[in-house]
C-alpha positions in Angstrom: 53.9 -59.2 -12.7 52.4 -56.3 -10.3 49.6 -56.3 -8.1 48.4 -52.5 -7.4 48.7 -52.1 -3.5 46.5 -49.5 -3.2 44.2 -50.8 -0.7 41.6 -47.7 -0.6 40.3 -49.2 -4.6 37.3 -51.8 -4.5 39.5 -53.9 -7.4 43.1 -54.4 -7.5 44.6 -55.0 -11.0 46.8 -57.2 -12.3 49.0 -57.1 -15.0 50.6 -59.8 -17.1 52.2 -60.5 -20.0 50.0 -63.0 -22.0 50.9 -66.0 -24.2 50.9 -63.4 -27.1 53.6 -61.0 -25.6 51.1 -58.5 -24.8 51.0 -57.0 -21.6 47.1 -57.4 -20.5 45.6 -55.7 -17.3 43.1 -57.7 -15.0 40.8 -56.3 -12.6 40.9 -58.6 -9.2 38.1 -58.6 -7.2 38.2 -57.6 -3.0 38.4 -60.9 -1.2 40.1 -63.1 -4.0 43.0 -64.4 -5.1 44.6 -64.5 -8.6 46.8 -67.1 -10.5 48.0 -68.6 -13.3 48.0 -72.1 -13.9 49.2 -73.7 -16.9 51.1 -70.6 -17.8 48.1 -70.1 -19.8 45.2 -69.3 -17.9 44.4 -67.1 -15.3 42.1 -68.1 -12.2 40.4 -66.2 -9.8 38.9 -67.3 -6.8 36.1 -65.1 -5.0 35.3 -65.3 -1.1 33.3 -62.5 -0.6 32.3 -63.7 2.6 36.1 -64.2 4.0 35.1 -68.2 5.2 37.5 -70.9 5.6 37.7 -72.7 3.0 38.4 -76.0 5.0 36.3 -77.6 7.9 33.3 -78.3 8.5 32.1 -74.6 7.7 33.5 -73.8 5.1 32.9 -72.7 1.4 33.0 -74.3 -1.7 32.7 -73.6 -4.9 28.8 -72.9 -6.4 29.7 -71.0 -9.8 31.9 -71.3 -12.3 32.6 -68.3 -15.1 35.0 -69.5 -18.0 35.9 -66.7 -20.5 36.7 -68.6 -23.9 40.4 -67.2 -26.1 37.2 -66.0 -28.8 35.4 -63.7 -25.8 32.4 -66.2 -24.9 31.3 -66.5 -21.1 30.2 -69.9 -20.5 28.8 -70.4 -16.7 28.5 -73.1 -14.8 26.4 -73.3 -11.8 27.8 -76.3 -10.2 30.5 -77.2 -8.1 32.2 -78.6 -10.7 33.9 -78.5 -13.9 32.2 -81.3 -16.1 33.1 -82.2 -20.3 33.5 -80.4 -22.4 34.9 -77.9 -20.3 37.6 -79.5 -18.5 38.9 -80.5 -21.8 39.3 -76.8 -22.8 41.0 -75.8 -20.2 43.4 -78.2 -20.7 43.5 -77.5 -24.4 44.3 -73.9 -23.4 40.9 -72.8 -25.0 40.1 -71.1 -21.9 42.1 -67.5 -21.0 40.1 -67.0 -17.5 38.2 -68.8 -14.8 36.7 -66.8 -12.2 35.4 -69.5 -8.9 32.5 -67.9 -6.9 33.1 -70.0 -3.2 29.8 -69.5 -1.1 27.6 -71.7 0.8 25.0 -73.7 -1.2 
C-alpha cells in the first residue's frame, strides 16, 4: 500500500490491491483517515473540522455512506449502523464506508 505525500493536493490517494487482485486507487479526503478492516472493506473517517474525537467536545459520527460490491450508495443519516446493513458489512457486501464525524 502507498499513501501519496504530497501535501500541496486537496485529496491524497490510496492505492490497494483489492480482494480481486486488482490494484484499485482511492481518493482520501483532507482531515481523514483510511483503513481496511476485514481485509475486505475500506473505511474512511472524515473530521473536517479537526475535533477530538473523545471528551466532552468532541465529534461523533452523523452520516454514514456505504458503497455496495454492485456500485449502489446507500446513506445513512444516523449515528449508527442499524439491520440490514451491519449484516452486509459483515457479509462483505460492502467495498467502502465513508463516516462523516461532526457535531449534531
Amino acid at each position: 500500500m502507498a499513501v501519496n505525500k504530497d501535501k500541496s493536493a486537496k485529496n491524497d490517494s490510496f492505492e490497494y490491491i483489492d480482494r480481486s487482485g486488482q490494484k484499485q486507487v482511492v481518493l482520501v479526503p483532507k482531515n481523514s483517515f483510511t483503513f481496511a478492516c476485514f481485509d475486505k472493506t475500506l473505511i474512511t473517517y472524515i473530521n473536517s473540522q479537526r475535533k477530538n474525537t473523545y471528551g466532552p467536545d468532541c465529534v461523533k459520527p452523523i452520516n454514514y455512506s456505504l458503497e455496495t460490491n454492485d456500485g449502489r450508495t446507500i446513506n445513512i443519516l444516523k449515528d449508527y449502523v442499524s439491520a440490514p446493513f451491519g449484516l452486509e458489512i459483515r457479509e462483505a457486501r460492502i467495498k467502502r464506508i465513508i463516516v462523516e464525524l461532526g457535531r449534531k
